[in-house]
N, C-alpha and C positions, 0 to 999 in steps of 0.2 A: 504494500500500500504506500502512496507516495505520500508525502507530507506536504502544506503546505506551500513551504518557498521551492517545494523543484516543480517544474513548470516543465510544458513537453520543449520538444528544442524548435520548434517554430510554431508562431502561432496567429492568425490575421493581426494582431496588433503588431505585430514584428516585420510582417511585411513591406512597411514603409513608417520610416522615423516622422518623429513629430513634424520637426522643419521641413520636411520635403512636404505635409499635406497641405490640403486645398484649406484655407484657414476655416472656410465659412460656406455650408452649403443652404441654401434658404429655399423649400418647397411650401406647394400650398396644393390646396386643393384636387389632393390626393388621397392611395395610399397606398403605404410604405409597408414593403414584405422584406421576405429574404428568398436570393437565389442562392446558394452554396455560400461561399463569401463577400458573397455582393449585398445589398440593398435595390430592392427596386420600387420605382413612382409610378404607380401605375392608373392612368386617370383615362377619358376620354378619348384622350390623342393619341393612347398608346401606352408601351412600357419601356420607362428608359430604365437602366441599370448602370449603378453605381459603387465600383468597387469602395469595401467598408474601409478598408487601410489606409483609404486616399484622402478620407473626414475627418477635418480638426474637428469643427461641431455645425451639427443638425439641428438647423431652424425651425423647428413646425409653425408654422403660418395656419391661419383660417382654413377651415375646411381638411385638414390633414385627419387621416387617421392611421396608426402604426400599430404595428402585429407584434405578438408577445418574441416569436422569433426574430425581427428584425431589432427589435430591443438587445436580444440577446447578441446577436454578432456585433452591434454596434458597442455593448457591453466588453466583447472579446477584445474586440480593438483598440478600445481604450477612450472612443469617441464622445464629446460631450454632446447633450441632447437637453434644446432648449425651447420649451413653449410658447410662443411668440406671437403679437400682431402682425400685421401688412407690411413683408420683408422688414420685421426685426424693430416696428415704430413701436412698442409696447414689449414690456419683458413679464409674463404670468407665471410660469414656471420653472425648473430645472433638474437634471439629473446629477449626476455625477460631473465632478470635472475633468475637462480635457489630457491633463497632465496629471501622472502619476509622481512625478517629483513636488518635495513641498521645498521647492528654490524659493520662489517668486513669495507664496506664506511666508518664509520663513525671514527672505528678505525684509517682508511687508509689514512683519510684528519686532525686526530689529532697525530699520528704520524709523517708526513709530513708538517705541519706546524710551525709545534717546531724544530729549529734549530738541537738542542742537539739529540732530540728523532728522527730526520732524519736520523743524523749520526749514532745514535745505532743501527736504523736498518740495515744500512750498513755495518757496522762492523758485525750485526748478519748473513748475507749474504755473506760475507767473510767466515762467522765461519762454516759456513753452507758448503762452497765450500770445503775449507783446513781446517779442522778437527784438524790438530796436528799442529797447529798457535794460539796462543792467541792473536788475533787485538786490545785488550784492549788500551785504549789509542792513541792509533793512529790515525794521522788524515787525512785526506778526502786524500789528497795530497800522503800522506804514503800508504796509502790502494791501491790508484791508482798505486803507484809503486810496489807493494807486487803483484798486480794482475797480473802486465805486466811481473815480473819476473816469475813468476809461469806460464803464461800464453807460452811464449818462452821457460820457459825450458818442458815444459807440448808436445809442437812442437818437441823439441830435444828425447826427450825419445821414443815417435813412431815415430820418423823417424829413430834412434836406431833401437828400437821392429822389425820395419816393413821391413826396408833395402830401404826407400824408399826415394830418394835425399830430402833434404830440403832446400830448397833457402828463405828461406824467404814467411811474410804471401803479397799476390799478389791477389788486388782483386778492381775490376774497376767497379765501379756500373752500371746497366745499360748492361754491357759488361760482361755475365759471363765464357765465351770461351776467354778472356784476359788470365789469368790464365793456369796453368799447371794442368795437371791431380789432384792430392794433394787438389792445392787450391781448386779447381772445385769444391771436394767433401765436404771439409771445410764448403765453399760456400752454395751447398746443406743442409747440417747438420743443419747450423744454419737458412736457410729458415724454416724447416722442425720445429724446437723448438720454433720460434717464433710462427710458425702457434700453436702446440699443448701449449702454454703458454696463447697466446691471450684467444683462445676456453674456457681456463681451468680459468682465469681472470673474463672474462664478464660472466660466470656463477656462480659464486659465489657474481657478483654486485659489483666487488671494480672496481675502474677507470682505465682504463688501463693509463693514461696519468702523473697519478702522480706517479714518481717513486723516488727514492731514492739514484739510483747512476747515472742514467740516465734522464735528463733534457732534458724539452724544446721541444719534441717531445709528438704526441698525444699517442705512444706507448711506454714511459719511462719503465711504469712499467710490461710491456711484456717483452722487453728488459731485464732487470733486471732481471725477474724471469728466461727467458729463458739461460740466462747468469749462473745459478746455476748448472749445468748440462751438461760444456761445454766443461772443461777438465774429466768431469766423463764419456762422452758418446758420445761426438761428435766426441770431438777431433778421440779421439782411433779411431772411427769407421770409420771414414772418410780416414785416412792412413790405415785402413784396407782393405776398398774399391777400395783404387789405386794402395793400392800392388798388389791386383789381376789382374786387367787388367788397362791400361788407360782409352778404350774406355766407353763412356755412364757412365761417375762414375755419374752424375748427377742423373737420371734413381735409377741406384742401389745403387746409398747411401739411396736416398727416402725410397727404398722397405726395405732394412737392417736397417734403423734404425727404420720406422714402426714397422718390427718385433721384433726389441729390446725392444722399448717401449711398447710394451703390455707383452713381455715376464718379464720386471721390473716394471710394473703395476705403469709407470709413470706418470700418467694422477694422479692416487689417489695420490701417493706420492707429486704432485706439491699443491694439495688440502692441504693437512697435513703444508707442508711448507708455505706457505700464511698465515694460518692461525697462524701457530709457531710465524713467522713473525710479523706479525698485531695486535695480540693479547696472547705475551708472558707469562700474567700472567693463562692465559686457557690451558685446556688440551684438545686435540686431537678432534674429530670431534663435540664436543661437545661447540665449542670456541663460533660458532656466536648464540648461544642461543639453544631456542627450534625451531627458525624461526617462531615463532608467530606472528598473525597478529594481530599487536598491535600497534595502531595510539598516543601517548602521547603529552602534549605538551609544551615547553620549558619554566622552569619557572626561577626565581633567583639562581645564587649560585651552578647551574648545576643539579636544581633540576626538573623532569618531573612530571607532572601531568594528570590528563585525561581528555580527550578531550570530545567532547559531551557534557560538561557542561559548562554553564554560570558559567563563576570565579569573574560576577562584584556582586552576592550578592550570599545567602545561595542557593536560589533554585536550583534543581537539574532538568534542563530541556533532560538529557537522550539522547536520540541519536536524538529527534527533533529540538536539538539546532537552525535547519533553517528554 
């Protein structure tokens, strides 16, 4: 009987490393079976087939429905599966994360627990927003003010662009018909980025809760990520929305900025940025490792070692440690 940590020597998840998959496959109005180690879509038009190794994470969209076996390979693989609005504009559910390694966690709760290394990511966050700012130096207090101005004059400029009145931001939770067309859409936009922020969050395994400008909430660091993208895409798009007409901006901001975000392949971009974030001294998709399935265990001085072995004398008892 095998135990545990031995695993057969190939297995669809092993098929193809995390960096080489498609980050982000987003279907709808289907559904979702298994052919051997594929996944397949199977609606109206046909059945497309989709090798499961090749899936960072599965968007279910409206209209989806998935089979206990296509679960299961997608399981095998290692794949994240995330229950979703209209290409990813809402985030409702999720399975499992993407990544088998707790890099990016692990990063995530030792940059956040260090006072100083909180703030720098903050500040790398800022840097990230406003590009031609150095926030060097700056403190928490400063950065909030830096944001709020850039954030109003961010208002002032498409309402400029667009011709469209600006009274001020107006916005009553619970109540989203309080608001004037503008807000409405505002409103919308940033519904719309928290959903694709969350999705983009819990499959990668970092916490959505501990954030870095944003406290206190189970979704800080949704928040925050979603916040990076807000004078680059929301804002604009949202006074673009209610220049056109008043009515249903709610409606059509959702569908326009959907479209935006796949047109600016913003799902991968938010991948890139987390990890920028979390793990500065790494380069690009390569940051949270190879994603190996690698169990170690915590020893003095920050040093790991392996597991499966009795560490109270020489013997090497292997993976029957129990």
């Amino acid at each position: 009987m095998s135990t545990v940590s031995r695993r057969p020597a190939l297995t669809p998840r092993q098929l193809t490393r995390t960096g080489e998959r498609l980050s982000f496959v987003y279907l709808e109005r289907c559904t979702v079976h298994r052919d051997a180690n594929a996944i397949t879509a199977q609606d109206a038009e046909g059945t497309t087939h989709i090798p499961s190794a090749t899936i960072g994470t599965l968007l279910l969209g409206p209209g989806t429905r998935v089979t206990h076996q296509a679960m299961s390979v997608l399981g095998e693989t290692g794949a994240a599966v995330c229950w979703v609005g209209e290409h990813g504009v809402r985030y409702y559910a999720s399975g499992r994360a993407l990544s088998r390694s707790s890099a990016l966690m692990e990063a995530q709760a030792r940059q956040w627990a260090n006072p100083r290394s909180r703030l720098a990511v903050a500040r790398a966050m800022y840097r990230l927003r406003f590009p031609d700012e150095d926030p060097s130096g700056l403190t928490r207090h400063e950065l909030l003010g830096r944001e709020g101005k850039r954030v109003k004059d961010c208002y002032r400029a498409q309402a400029a662009r667009t011709g469209v009145p600006w009274r001020g931001r107006r916005y009553t939770p619970g109540d989203f018909t309080s608001g004037d067309a503008v807000n409405q859409a505002i409103t919308a936009a940033a519904q719309c980025m928290y959903g694709i922020a969350h999705a983009v969050v819990t499959s990668l395994g970092c916490s959505p809760a501990l954030g870095f400008i944003h406290s206190g909430h189970e979704l800080s660091f949704v928040l925050d990520i979603a916040d990076l993208y807000k004078t680059e895409l929301g804002i604009p798009l949202a006074f673009a929305v209610a220049a056109q007409d008043e009515e249903d901006t709610g409606p059509r901001t959702r569908r326009a900025l959907r479209d935006r975000i796949n047109e600016t392949s913003l799902l991968n971009r938010c991948v890139d940025d987390i990890k920028h974030l979390l793990l500065p001294e790494s380069t690009g998709s390569a940051a949270p490792g190879d994603d190996r399935d690698v169990v170690t265990l915590q020893s003095d001085h920050g040093h790991q070692v392996a597991s499966g072995v009795n560490h109270d004398g020489p013997e090497d008892y292997g993976d029957e440690l129990w």
